[in-house]
C-alpha positions as CSV (number, residue, x, y, z in Angstrom):
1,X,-8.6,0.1,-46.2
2,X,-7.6,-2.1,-43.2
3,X,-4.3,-2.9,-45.5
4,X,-3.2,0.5,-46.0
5,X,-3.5,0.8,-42.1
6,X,-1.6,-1.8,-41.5
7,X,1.2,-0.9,-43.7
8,X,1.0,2.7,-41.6
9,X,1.3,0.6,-38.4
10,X,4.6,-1.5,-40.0
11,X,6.0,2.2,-41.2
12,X,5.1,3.9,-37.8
13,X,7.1,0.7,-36.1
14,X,9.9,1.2,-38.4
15,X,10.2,5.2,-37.2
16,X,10.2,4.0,-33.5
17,X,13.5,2.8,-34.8
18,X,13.5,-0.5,-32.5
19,X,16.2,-3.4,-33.7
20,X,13.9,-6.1,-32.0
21,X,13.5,-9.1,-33.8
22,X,10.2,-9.6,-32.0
23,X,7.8,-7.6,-33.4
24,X,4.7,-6.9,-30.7
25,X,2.4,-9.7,-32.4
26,X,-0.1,-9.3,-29.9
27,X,-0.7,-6.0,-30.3
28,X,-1.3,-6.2,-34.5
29,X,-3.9,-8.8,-33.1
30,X,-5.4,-6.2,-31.0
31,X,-5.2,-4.3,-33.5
32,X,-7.5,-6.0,-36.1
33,X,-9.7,-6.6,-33.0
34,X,-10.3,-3.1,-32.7
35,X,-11.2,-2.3,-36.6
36,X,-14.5,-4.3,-35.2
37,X,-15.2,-1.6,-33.4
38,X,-17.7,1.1,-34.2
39,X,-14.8,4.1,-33.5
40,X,-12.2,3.5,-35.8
41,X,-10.2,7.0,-35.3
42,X,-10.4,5.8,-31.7
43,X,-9.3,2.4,-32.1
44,X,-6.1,3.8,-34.3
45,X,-5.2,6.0,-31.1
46,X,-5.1,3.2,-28.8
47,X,-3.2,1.2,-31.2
48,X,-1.4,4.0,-31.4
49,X,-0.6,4.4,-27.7
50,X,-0.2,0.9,-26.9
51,X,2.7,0.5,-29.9
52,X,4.4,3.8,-28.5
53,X,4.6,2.2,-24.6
54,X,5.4,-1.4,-26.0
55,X,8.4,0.3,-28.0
56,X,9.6,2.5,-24.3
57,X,9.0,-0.9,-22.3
58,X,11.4,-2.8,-24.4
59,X,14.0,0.3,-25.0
60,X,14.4,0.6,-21.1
């Protein structure tokens, strides 16, 4: 199941449209840190949230 999230993850980064080379590393990491935790629905929305600022901080 973890795959098929992170294949949503890659997808939801490619719809953010962002023609970095760098893709946010770190926050994938944190990412399969937080499928550890007991909340998974609430671990995707942080993921979710941190991926959405990361992609603002680096457009601006």
């Amino acid at each position: 199941m973890a795959f098929f999230d992170l294949i949503y993850y890659y997808n939801l980064l490619k719809e953010f449209k962002t023609f970095y080379a760098k893709i946010p590393y770190e926050i994938l990491l944190k990412m399969l840190v937080l499928y550890n935790e007991p909340h998974i629905h609430q671990a995707k929305e942080l993921v979710t949230q941190k991926l959405e600022k990361e992609c603002v901080v680096k457009q601006i």
